[in-house]
Structures are given as structure tokens and as C-alpha cells.
Biotite code that builds the C-alpha atoms (Angstrom):
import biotite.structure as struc

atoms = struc.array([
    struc.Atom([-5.075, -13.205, -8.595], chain_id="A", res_id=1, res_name="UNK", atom_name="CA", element="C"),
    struc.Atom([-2.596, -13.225, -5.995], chain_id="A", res_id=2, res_name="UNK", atom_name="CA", element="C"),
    struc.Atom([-0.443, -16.095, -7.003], chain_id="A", res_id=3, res_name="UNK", atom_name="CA", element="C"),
    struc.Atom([0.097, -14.981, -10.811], chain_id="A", res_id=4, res_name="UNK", atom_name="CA", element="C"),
    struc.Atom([2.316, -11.731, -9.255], chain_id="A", res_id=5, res_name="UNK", atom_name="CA", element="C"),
    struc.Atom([5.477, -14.156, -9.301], chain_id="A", res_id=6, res_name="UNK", atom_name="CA", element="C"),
    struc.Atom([5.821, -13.901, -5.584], chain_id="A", res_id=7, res_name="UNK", atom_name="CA", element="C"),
    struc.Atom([6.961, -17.243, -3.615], chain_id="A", res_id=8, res_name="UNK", atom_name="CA", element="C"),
    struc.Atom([4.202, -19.258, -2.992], chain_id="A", res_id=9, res_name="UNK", atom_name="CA", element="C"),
    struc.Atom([4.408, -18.709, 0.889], chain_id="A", res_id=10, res_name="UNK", atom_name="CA", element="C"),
    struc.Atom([4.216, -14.976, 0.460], chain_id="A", res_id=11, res_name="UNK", atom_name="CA", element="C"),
    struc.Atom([1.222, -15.905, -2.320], chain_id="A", res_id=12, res_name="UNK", atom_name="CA", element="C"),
    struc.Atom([-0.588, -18.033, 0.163], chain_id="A", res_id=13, res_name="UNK", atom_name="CA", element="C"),
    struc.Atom([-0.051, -15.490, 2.803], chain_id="A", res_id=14, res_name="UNK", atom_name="CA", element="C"),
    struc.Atom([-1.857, -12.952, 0.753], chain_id="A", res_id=15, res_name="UNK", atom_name="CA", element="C"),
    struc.Atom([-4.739, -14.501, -0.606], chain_id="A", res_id=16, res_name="UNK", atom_name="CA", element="C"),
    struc.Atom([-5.643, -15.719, 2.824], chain_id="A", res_id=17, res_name="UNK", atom_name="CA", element="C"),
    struc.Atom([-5.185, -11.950, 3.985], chain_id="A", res_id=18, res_name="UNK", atom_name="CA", element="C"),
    struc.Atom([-7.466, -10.754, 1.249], chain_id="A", res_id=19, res_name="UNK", atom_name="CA", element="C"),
    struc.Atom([-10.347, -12.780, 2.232], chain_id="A", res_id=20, res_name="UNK", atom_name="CA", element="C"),
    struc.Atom([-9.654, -11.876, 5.895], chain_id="A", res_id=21, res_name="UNK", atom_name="CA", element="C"),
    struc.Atom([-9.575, -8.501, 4.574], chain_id="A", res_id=22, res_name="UNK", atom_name="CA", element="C"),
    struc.Atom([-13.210, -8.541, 2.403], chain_id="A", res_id=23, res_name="UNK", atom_name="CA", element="C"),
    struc.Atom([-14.910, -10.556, 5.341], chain_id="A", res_id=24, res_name="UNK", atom_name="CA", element="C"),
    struc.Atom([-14.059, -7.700, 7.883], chain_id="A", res_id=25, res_name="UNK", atom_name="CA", element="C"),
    struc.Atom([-17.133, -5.168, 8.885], chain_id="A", res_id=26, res_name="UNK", atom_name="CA", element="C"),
    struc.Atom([-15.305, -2.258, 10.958], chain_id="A", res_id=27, res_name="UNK", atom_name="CA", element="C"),
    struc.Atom([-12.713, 0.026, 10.078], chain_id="A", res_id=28, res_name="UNK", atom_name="CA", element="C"),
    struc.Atom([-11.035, -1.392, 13.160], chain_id="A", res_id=29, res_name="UNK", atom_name="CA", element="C"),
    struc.Atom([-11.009, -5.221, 12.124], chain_id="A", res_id=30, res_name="UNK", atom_name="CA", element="C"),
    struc.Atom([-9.544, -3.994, 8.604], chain_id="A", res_id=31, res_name="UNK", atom_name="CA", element="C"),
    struc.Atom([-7.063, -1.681, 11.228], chain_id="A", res_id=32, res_name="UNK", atom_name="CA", element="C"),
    struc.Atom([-6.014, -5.062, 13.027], chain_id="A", res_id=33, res_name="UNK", atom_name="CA", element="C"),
    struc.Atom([-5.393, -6.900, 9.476], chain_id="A", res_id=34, res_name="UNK", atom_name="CA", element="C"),
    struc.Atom([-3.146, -3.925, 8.036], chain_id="A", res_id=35, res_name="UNK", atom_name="CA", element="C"),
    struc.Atom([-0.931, -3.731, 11.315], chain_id="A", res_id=36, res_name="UNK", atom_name="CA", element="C"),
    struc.Atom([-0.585, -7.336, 11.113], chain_id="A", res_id=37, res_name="UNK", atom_name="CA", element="C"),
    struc.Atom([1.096, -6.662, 7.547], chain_id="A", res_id=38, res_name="UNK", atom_name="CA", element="C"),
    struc.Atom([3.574, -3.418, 8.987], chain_id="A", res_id=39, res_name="UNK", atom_name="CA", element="C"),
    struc.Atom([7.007, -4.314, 7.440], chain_id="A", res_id=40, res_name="UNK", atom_name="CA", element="C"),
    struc.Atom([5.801, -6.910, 4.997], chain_id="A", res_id=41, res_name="UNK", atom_name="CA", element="C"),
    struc.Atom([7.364, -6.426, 1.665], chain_id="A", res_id=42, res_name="UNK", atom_name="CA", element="C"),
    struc.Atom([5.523, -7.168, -1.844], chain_id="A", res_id=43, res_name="UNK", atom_name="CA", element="C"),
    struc.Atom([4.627, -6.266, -5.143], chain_id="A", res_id=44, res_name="UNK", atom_name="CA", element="C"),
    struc.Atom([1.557, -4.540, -5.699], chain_id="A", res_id=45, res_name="UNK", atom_name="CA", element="C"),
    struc.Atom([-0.227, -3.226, -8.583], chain_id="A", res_id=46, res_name="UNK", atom_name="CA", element="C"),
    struc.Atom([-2.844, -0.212, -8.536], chain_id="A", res_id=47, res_name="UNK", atom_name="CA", element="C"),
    struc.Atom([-4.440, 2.345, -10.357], chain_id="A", res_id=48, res_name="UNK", atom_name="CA", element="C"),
    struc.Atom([-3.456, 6.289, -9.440], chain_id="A", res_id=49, res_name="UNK", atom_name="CA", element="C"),
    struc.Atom([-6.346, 8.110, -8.193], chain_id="A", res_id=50, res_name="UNK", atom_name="CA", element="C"),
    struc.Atom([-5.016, 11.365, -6.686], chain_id="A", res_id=51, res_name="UNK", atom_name="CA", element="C"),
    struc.Atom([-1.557, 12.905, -5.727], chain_id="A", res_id=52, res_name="UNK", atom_name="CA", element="C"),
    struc.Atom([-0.395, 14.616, -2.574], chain_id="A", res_id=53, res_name="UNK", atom_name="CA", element="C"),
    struc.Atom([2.413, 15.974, -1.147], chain_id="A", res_id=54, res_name="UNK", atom_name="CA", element="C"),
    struc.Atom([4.081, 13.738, 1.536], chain_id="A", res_id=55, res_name="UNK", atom_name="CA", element="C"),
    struc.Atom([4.211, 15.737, 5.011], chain_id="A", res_id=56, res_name="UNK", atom_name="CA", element="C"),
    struc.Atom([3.664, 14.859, 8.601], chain_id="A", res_id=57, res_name="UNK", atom_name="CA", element="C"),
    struc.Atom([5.455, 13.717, 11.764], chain_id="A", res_id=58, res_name="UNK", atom_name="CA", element="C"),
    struc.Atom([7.352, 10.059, 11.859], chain_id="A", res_id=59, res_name="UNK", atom_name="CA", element="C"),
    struc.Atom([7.859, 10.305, 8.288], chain_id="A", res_id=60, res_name="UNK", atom_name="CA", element="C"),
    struc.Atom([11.196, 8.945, 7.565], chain_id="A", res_id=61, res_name="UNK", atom_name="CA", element="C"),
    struc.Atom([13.324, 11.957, 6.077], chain_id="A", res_id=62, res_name="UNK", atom_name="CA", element="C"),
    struc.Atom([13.491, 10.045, 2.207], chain_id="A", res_id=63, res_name="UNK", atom_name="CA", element="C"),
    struc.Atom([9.622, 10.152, 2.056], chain_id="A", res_id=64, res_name="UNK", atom_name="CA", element="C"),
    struc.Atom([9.255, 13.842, 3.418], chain_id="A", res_id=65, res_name="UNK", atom_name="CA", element="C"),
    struc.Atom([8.143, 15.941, 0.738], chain_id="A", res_id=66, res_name="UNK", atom_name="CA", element="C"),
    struc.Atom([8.018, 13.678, -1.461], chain_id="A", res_id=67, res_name="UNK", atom_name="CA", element="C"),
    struc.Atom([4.395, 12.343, -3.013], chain_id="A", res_id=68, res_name="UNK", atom_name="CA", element="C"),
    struc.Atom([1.798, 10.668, -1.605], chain_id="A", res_id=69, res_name="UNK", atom_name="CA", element="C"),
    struc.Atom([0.195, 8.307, -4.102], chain_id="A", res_id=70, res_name="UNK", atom_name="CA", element="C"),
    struc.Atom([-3.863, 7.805, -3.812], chain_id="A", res_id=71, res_name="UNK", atom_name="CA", element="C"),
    struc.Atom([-4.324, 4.312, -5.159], chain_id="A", res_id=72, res_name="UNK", atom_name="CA", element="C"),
    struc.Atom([-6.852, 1.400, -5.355], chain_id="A", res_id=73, res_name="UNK", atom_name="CA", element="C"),
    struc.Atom([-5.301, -1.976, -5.543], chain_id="A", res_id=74, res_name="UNK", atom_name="CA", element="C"),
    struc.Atom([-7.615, -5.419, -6.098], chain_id="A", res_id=75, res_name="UNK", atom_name="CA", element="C"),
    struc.Atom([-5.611, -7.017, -3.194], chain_id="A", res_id=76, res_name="UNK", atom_name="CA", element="C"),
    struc.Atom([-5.715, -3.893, -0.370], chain_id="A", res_id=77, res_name="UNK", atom_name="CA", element="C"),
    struc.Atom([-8.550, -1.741, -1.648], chain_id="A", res_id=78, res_name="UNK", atom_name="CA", element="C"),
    struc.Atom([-7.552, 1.925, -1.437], chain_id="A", res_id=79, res_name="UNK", atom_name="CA", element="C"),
    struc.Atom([-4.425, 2.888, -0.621], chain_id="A", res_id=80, res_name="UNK", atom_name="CA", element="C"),
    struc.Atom([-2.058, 5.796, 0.205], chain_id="A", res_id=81, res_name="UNK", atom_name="CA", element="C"),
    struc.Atom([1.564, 5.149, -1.188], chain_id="A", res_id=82, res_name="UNK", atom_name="CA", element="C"),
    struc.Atom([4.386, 7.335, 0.104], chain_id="A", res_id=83, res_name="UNK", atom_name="CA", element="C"),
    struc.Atom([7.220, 7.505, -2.624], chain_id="A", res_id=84, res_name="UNK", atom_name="CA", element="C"),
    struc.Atom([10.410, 9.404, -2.471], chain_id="A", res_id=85, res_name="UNK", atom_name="CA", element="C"),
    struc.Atom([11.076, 12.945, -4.254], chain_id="A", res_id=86, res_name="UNK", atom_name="CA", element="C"),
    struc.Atom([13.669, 11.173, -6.371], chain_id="A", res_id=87, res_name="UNK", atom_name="CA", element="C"),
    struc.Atom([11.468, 9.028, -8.165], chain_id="A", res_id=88, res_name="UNK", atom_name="CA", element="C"),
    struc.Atom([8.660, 10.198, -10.837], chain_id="A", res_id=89, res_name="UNK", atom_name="CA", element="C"),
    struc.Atom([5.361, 10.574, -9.896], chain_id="A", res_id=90, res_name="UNK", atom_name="CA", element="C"),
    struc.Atom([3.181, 8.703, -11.619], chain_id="A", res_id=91, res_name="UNK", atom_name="CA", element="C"),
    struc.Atom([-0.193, 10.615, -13.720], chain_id="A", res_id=92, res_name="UNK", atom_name="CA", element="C"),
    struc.Atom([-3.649, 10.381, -12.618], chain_id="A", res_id=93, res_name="UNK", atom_name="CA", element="C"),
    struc.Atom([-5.170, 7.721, -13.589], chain_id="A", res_id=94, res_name="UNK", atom_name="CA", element="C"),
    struc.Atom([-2.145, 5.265, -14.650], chain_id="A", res_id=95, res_name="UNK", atom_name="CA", element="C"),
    struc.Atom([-1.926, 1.698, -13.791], chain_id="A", res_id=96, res_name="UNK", atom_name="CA", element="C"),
    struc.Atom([1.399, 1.130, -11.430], chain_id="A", res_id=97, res_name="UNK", atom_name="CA", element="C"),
    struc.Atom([3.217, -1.830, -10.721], chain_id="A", res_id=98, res_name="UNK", atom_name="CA", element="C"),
    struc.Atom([5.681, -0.853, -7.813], chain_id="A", res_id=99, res_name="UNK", atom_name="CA", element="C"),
    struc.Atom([7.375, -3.263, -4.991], chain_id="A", res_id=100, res_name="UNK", atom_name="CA", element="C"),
    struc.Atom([6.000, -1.826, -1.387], chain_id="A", res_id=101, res_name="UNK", atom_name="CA", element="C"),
    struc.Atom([5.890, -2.708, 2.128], chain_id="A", res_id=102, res_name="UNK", atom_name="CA", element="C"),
    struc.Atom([2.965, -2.073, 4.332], chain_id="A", res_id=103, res_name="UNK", atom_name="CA", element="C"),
    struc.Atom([4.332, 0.777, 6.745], chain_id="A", res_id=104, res_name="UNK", atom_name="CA", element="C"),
    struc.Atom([0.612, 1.735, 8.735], chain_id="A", res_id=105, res_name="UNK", atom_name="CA", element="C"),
    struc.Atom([-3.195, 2.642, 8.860], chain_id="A", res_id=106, res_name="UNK", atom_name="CA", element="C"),
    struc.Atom([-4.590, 5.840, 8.306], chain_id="A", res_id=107, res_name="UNK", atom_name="CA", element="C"),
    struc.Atom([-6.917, 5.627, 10.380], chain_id="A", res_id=108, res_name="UNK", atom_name="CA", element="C"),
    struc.Atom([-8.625, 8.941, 9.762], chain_id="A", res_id=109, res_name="UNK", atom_name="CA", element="C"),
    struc.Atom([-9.114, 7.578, 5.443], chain_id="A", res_id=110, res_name="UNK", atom_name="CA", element="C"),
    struc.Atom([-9.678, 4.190, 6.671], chain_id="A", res_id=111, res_name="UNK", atom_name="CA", element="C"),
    struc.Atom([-6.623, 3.028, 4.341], chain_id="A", res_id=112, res_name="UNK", atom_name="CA", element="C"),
    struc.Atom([-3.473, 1.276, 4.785], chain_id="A", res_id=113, res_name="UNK", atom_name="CA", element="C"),
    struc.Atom([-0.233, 3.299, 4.266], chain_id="A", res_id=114, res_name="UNK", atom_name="CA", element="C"),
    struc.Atom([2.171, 1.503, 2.031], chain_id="A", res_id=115, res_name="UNK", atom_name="CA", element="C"),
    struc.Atom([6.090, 2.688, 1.048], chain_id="A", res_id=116, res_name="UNK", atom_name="CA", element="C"),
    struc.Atom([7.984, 2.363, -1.840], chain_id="A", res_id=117, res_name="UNK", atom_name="CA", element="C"),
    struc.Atom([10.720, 0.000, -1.349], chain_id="A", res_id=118, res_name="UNK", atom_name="CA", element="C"),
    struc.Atom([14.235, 0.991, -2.564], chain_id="A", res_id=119, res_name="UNK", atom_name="CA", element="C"),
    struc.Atom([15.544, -0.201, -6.046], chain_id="A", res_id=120, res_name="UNK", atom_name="CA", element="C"),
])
């Protein structure tokens, strides 16, 4: 699954090992400890829209503020929130997206890493 994303195969190996790290973990806070593990990591990841939001809160860097918040499920990370900038178009409910992100947190509160568009 992993490996046919045309990543390099250390970055392929990387995350197929995660996901099954990720699928064997019971708690919230075992899947917490994977995702931080992953905070800066940059990849391509596809995933099917699920709900939009408006991106608000404190520490969010100024080209994400107000921009949307992309509900997701992805076959490698489960669901996901994905923070993308007001510039770019927001994708419809229930489209299939294949975007290049990096892993920026845990949402600790959804239970769901927090990913962020990376720059064309």
C-alpha cells in the first residue's frame, strides 16, 4: 500500500512499519506516542473528505489561521484533521485527495493526528 505512493523506499519502509505499530496500538495514548514520533515528517498522503471546518485556535501558524480544517480518513493514519491554507481550494465533501503533508500534532480531544499542507 505504502510503497506504491512513489516515496523513497526508506520513507516507504518507515511507514509501513509505522502503520502496523499504529493498528497494533490499544489506547488513545499509545496511538498519541506514535503520531508525536511522526511531528515534522513530510509525505504524501491520500484520503477521503469527510467534513470541513474553519481553522482557528492558539499556536496556529498565521498561513493556516482561518483557513480550513479538512476532516479526512486516510488507509495509512486513520482519521485525520488536515489544516490547509485560505489560499488554496477546499476540497467537497466526500472527494478523494491526494495532497503532500507533514504530521504537525495530536488532537488529543478527537483522538486524531493533525497533519499540514505542505507548501507547493
Amino acid at each position: 500500500m505504502v510503497g506504491s505512493l512513489g516515496l523513497s523506499p526508506q520513507i516507504a519502509d518507515s511507514l509501513e512499519v509505522f502503520t502496523q505499530q499504529l493498528s497494533e496500538a490499544v489506547t488513545l495514548s499509545a496511538k498519541r506516542s506514535l503520531i508525536d514520533s511522526l511531528v515534522g515528517t513530510a509525505f504524501p498522503l491520500a484520503m477521503k473528505v469527510s467534513g470541513l471546518d474553519r481553522t482557528i485556535g492558539h499556536g496556529v501558524p498565521s498561513e493556516l489561521l482561518h483557513g480550513t480544517t479538512v476532516l479526512a480518513t486516510s488507509a495509512v493514519l486513520g482519521d485525520v484533521e488536515l489544516r490547509i491554507p485560505k489560499s488554496q481550494e477546499t476540497p467537497s465533501l466526500g472527494s478523494m485527495i491526494d495532497l503532500p503533508v507533514k504530521v504537525a500534532g495530536w488532537n488529543f480531544a478527537m483522538g486524531r493526528p493533525i497533519l499540514e499542507m505542505m507548501p507547493n
